[in-house]
Gaussian input, Z-matrix of N, CA and C with variables (Angstrom, degrees):
# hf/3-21g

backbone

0 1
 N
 C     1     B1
 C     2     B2     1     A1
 N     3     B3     2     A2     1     D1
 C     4     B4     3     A3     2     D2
 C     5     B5     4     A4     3     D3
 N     6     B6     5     A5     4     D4
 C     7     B7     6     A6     5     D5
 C     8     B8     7     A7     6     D6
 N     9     B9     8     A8     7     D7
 C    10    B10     9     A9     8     D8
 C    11    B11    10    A10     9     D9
 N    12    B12    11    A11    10    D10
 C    13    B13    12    A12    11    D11
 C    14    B14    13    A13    12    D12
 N    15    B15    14    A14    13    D13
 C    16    B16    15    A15    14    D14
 C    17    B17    16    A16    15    D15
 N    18    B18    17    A17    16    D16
 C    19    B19    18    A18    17    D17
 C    20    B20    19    A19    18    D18
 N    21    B21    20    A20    19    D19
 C    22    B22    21    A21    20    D20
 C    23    B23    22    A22    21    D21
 N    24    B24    23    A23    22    D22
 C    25    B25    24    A24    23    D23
 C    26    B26    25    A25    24    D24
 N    27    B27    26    A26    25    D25
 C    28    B28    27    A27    26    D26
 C    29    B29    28    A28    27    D27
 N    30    B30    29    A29    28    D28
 C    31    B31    30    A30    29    D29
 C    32    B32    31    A31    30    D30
 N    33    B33    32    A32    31    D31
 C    34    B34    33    A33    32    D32
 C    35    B35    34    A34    33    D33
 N    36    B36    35    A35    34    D34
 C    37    B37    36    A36    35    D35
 C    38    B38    37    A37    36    D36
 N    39    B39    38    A38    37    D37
 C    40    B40    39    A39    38    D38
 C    41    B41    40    A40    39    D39
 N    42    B42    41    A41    40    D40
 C    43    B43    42    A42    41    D41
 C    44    B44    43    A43    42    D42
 N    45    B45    44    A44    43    D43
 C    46    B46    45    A45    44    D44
 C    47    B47    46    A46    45    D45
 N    48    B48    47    A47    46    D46
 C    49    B49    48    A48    47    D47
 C    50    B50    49    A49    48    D48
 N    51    B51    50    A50    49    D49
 C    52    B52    51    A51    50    D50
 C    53    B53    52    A52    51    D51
 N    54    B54    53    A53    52    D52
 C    55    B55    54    A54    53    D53
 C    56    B56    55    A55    54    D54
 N    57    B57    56    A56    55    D55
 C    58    B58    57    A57    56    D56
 C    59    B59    58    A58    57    D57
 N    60    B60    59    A59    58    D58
 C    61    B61    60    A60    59    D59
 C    62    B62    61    A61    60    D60
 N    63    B63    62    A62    61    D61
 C    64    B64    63    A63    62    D62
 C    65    B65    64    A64    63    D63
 N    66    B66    65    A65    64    D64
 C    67    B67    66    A66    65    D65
 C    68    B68    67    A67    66    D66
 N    69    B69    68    A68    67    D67
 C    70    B70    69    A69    68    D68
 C    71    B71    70    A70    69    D69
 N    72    B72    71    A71    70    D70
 C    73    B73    72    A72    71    D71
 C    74    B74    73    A73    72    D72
 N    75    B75    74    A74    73    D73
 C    76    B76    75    A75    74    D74
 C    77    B77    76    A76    75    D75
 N    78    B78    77    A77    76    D76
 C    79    B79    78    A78    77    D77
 C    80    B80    79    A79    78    D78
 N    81    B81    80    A80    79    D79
 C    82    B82    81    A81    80    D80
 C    83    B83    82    A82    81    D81
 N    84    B84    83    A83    82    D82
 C    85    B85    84    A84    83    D83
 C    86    B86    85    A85    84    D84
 N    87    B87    86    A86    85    D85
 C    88    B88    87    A87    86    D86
 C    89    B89    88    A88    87    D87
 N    90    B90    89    A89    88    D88
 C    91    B91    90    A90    89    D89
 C    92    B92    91    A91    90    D90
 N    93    B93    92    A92    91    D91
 C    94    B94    93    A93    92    D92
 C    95    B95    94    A94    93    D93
 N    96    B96    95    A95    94    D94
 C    97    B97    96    A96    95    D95
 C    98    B98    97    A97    96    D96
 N    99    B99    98    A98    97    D97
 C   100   B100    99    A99    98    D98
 C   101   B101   100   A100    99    D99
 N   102   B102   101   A101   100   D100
 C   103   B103   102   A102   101   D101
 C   104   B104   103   A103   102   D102
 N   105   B105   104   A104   103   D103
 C   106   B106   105   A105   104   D104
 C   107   B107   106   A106   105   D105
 N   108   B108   107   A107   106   D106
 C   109   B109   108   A108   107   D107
 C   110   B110   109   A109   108   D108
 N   111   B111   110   A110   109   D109
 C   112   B112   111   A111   110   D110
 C   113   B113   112   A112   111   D111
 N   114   B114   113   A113   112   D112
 C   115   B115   114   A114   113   D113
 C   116   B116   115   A115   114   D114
 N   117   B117   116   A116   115   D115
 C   118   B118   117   A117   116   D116
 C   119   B119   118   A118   117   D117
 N   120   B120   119   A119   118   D118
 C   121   B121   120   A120   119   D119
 C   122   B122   121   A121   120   D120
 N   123   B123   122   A122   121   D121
 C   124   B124   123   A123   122   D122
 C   125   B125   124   A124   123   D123
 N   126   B126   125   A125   124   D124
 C   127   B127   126   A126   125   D125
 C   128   B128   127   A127   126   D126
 N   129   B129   128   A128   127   D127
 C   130   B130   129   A129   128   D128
 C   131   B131   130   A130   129   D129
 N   132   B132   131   A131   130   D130
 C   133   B133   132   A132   131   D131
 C   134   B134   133   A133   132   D132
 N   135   B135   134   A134   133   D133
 C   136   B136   135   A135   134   D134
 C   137   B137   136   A136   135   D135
 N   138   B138   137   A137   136   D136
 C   139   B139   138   A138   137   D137
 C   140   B140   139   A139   138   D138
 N   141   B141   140   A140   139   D139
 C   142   B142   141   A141   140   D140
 C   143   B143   142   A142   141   D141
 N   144   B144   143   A143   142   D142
 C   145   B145   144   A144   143   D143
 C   146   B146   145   A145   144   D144
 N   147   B147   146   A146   145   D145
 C   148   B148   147   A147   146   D146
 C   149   B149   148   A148   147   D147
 N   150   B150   149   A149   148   D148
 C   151   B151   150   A150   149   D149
 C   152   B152   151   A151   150   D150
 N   153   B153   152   A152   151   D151
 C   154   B154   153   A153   152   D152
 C   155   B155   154   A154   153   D153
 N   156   B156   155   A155   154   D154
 C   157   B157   156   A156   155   D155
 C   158   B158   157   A157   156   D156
 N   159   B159   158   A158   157   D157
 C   160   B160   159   A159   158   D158
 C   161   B161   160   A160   159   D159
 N   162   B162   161   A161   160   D160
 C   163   B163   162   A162   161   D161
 C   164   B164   163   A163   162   D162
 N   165   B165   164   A164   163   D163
 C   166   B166   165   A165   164   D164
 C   167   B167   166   A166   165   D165
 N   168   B168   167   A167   166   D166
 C   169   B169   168   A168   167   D167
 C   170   B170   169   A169   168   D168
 N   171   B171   170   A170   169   D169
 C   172   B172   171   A171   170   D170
 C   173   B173   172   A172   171   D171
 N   174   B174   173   A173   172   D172
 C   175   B175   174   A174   173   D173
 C   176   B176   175   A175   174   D174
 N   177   B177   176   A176   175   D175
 C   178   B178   177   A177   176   D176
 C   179   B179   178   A178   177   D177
 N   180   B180   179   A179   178   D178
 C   181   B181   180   A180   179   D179
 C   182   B182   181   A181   180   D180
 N   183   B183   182   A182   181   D181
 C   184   B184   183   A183   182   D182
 C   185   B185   184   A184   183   D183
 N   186   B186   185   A185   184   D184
 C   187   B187   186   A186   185   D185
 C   188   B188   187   A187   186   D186
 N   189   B189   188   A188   187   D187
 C   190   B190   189   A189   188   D188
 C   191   B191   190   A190   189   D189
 N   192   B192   191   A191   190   D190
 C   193   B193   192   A192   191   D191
 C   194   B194   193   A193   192   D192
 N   195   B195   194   A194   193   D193
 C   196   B196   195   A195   194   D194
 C   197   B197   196   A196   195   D195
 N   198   B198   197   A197   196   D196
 C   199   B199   198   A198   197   D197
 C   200   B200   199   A199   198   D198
 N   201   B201   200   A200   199   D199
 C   202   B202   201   A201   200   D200
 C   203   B203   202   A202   201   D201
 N   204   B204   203   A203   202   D202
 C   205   B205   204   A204   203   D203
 C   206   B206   205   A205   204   D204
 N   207   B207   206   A206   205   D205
 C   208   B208   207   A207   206   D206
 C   209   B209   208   A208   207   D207
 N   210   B210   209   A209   208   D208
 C   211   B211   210   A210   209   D209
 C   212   B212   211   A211   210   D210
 N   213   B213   212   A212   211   D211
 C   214   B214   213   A213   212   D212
 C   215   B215   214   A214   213   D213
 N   216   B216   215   A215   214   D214
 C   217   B217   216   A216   215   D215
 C   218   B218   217   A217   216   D216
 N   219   B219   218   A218   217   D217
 C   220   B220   219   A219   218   D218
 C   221   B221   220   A220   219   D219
 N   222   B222   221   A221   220   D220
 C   223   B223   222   A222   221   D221
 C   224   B224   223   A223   222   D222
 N   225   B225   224   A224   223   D223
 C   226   B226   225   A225   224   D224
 C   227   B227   226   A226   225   D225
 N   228   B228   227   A227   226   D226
 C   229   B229   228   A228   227   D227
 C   230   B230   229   A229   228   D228
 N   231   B231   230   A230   229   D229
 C   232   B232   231   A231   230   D230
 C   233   B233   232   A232   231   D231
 N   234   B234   233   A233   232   D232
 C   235   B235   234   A234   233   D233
 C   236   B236   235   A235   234   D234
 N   237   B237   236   A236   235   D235
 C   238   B238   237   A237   236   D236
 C   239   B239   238   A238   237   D237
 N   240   B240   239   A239   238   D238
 C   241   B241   240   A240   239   D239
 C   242   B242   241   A241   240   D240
 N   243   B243   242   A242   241   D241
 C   244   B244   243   A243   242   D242
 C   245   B245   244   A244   243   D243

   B1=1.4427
   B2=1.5230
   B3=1.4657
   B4=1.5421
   B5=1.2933
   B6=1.5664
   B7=1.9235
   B8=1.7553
   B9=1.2480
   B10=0.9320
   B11=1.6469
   B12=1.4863
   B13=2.0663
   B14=1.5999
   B15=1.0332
   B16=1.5000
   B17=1.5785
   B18=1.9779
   B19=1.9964
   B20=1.4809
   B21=1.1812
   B22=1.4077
   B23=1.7967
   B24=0.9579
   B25=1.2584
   B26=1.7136
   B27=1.2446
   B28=1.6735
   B29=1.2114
   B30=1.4221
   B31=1.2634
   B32=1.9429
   B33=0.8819
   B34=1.5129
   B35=1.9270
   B36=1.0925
   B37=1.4382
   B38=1.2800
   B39=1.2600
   B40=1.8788
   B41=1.2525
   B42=1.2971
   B43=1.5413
   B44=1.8666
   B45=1.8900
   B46=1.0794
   B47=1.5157
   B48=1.5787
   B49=1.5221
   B50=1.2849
   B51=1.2577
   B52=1.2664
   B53=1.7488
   B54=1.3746
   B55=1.2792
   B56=2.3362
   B57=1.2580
   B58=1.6288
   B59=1.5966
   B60=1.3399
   B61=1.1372
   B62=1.7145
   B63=1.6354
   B64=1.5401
   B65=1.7561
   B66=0.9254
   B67=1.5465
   B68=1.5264
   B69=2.3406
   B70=1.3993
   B71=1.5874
   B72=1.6350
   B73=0.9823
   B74=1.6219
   B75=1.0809
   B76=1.4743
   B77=1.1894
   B78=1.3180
   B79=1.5839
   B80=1.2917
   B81=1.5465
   B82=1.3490
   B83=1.6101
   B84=1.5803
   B85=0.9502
   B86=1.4404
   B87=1.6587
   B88=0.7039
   B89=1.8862
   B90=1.5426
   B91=1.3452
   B92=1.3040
   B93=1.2202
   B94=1.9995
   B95=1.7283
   B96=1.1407
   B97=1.5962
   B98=1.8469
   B99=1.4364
   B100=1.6729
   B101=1.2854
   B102=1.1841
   B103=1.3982
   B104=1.8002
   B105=1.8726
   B106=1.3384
   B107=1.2056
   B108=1.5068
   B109=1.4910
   B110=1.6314
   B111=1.2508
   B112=1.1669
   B113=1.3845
   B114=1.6125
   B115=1.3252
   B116=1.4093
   B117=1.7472
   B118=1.9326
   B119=1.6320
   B120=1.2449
   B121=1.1373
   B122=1.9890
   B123=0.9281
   B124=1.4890
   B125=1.8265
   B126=1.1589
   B127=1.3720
   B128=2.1448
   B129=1.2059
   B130=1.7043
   B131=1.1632
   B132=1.3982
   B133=1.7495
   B134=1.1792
   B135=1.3779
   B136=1.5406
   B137=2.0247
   B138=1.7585
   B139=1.9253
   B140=1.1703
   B141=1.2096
   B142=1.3129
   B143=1.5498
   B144=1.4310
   B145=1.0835
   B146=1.3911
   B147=0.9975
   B148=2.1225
   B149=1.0967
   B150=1.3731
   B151=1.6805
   B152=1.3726
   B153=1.5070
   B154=1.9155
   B155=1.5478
   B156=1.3884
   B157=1.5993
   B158=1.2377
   B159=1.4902
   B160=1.7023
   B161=2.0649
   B162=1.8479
   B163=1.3614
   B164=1.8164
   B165=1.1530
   B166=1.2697
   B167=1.9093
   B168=1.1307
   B169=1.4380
   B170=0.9939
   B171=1.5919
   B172=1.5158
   B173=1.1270
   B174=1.5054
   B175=1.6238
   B176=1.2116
   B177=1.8305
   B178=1.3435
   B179=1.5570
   B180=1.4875
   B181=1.6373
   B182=1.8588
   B183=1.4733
   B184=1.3530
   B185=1.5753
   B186=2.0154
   B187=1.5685
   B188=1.6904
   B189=1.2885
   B190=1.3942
   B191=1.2528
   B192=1.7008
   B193=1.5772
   B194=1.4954
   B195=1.6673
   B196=1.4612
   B197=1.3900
   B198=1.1485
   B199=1.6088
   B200=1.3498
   B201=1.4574
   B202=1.1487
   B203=1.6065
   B204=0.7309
   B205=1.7432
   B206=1.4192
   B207=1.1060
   B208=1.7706
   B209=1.5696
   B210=1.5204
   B211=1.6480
   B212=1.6166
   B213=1.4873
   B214=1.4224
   B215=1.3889
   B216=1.4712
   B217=1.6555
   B218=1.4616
   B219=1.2477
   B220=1.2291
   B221=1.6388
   B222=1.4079
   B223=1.8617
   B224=1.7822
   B225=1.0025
   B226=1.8027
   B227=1.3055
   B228=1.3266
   B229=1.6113
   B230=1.0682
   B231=1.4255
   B232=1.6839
   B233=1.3264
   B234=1.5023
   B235=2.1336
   B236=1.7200
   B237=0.9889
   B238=1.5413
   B239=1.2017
   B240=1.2846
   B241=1.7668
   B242=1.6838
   B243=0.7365
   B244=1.9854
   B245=1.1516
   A1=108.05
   A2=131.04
   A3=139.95
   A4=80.95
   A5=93.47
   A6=116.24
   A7=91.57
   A8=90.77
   A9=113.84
   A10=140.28
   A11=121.09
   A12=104.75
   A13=104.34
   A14=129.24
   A15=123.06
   A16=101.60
   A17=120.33
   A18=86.48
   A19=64.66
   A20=101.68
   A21=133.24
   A22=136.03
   A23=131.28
   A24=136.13
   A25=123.42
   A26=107.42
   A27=96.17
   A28=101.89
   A29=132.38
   A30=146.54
   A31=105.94
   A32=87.56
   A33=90.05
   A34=118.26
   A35=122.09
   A36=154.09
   A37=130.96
   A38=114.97
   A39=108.28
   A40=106.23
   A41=119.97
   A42=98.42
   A43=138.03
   A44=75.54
   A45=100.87
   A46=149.63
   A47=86.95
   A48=116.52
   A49=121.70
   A50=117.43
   A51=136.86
   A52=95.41
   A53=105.59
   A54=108.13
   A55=100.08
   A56=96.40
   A57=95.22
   A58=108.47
   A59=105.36
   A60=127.34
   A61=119.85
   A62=92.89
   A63=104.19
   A64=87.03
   A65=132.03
   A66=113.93
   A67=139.11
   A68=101.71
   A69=101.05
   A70=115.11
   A71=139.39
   A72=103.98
   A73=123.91
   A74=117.58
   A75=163.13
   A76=91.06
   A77=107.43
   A78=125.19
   A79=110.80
   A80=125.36
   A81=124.87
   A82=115.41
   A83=115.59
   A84=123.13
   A85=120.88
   A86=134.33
   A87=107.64
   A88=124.36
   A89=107.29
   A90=91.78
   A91=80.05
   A92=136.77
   A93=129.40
   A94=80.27
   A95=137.99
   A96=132.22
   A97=102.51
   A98=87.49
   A99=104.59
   A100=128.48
   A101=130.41
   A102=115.86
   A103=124.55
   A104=95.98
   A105=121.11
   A106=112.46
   A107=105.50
   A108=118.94
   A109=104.36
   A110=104.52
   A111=141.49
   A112=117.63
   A113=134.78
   A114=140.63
   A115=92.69
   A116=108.44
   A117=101.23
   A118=90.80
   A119=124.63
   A120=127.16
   A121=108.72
   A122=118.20
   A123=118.42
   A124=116.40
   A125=98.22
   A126=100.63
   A127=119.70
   A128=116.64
   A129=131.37
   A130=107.91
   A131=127.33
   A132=132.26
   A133=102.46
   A134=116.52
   A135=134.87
   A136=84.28
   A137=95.19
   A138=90.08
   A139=121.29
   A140=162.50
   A141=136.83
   A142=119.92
   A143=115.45
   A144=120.40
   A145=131.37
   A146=100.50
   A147=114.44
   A148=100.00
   A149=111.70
   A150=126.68
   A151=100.81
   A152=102.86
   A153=118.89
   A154=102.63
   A155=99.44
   A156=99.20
   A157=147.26
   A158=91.86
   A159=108.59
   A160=92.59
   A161=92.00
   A162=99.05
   A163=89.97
   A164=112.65
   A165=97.89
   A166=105.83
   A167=139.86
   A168=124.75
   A169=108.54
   A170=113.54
   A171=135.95
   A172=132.88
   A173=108.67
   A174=110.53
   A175=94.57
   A176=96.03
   A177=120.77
   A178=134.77
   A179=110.59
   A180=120.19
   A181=88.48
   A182=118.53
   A183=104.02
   A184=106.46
   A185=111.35
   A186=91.63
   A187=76.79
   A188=104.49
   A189=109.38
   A190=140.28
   A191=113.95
   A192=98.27
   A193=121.75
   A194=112.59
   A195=119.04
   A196=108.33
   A197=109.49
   A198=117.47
   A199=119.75
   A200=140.20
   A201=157.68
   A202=105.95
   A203=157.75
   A204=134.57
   A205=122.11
   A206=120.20
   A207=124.90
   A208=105.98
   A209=108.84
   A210=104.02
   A211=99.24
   A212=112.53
   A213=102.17
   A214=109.89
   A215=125.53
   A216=130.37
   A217=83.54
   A218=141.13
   A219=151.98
   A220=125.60
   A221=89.93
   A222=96.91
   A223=98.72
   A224=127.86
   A225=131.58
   A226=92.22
   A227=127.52
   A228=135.82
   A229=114.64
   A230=123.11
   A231=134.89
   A232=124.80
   A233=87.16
   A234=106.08
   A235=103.99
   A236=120.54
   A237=106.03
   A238=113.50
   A239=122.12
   A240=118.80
   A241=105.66
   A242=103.62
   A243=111.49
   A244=97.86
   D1=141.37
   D2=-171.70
   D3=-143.92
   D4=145.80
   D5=177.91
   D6=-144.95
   D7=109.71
   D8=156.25
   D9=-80.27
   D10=156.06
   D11=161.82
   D12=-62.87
   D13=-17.30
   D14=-154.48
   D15=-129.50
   D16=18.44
   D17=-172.39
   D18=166.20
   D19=145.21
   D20=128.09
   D21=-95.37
   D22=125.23
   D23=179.09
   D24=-114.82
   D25=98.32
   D26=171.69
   D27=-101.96
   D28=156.41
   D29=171.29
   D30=-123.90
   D31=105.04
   D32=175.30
   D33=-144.41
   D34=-154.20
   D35=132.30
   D36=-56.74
   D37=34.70
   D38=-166.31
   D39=-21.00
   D40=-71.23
   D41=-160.87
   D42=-105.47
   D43=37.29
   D44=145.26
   D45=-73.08
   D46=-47.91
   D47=164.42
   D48=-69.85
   D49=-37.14
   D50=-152.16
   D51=-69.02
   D52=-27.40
   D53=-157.13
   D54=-106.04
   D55=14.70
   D56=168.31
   D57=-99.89
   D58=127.99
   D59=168.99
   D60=-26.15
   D61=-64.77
   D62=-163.14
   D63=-89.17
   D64=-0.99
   D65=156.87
   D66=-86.82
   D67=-14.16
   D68=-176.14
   D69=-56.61
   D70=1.75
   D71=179.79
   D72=-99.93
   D73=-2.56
   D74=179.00
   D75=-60.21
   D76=-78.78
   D77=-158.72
   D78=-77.44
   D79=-24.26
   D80=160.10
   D81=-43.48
   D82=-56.09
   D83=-176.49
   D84=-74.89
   D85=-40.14
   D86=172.33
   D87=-82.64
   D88=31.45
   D89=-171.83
   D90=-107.06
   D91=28.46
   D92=-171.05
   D93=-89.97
   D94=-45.57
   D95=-162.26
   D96=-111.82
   D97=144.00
   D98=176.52
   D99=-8.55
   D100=110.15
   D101=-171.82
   D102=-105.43
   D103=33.26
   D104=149.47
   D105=-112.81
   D106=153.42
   D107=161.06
   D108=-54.55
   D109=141.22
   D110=177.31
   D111=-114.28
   D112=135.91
   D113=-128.10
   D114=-161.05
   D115=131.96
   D116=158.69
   D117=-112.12
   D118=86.26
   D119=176.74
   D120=-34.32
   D121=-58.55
   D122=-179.36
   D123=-59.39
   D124=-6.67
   D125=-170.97
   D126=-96.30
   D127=87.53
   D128=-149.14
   D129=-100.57
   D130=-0.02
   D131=162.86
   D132=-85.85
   D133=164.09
   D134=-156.25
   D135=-114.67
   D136=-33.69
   D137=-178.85
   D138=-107.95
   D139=128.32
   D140=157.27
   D141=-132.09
   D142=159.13
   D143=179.02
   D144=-92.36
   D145=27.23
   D146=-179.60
   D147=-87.58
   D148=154.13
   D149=-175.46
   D150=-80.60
   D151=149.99
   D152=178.45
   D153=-38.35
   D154=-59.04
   D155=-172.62
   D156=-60.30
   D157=-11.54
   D158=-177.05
   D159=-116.23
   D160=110.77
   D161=-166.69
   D162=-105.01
   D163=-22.25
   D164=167.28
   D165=100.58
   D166=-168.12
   D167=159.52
   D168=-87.44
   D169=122.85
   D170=152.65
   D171=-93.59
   D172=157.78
   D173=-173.44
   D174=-147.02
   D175=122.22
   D176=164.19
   D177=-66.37
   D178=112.84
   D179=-148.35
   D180=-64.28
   D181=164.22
   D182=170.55
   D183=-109.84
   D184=-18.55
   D185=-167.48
   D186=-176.45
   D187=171.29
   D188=158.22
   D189=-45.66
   D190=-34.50
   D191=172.12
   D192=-95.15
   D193=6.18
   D194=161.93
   D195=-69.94
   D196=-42.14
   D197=177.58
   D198=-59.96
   D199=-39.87
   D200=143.50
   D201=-55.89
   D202=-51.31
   D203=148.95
   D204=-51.33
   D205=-38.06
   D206=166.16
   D207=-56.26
   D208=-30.08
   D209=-173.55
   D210=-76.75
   D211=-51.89
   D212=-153.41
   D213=-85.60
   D214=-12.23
   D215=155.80
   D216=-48.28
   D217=-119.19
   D218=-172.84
   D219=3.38
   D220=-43.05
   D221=179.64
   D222=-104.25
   D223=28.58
   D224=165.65
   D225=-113.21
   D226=-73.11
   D227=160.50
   D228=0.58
   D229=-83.65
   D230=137.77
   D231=11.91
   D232=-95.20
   D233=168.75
   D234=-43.49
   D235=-71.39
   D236=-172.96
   D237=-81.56
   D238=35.68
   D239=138.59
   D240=-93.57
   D241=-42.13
   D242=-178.95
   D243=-40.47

């Protein structure tokens, strides 16, 4: 788990968890928001000063190998700015 100013991220088993007792209240709440990663694709600083609330356009990751093409668009992008 990483907690971020800008995101929370659990990586787990949903319904693994989903199914512990002393966790339904946890999990109630965090299932109120998206239960993909969420992305401001345009956004290339590691810091910024925009408010929590203004996330800007996002795109909802679908799985690991969207995520692994989002990386390497991104890291070619990269290389041919160098």
């Amino acid at each position: 788990m990483s907690r971020a100013r800008l995101g929370l991220y659990v990586f787990c088993r949903r319904s693994l968890f989903e199914q512990c007792y002393e966790l339904q209240p946890t999990f109630q709440l965090l299932l109120q928001r998206p239960d993909r990663l969420a992305l401001n694709l345009t956004e290339v600083a590691s810091y910024t000063e925009r408010p929590v609330e203004d996330t800007g356009l996002i795109h909802l990751v679908s799985g690991v190998d969207e995520m692994m093409s989002i990386y390497q668009e991104l890291y070619e992008a990269k290389r041919l700015q160098e």
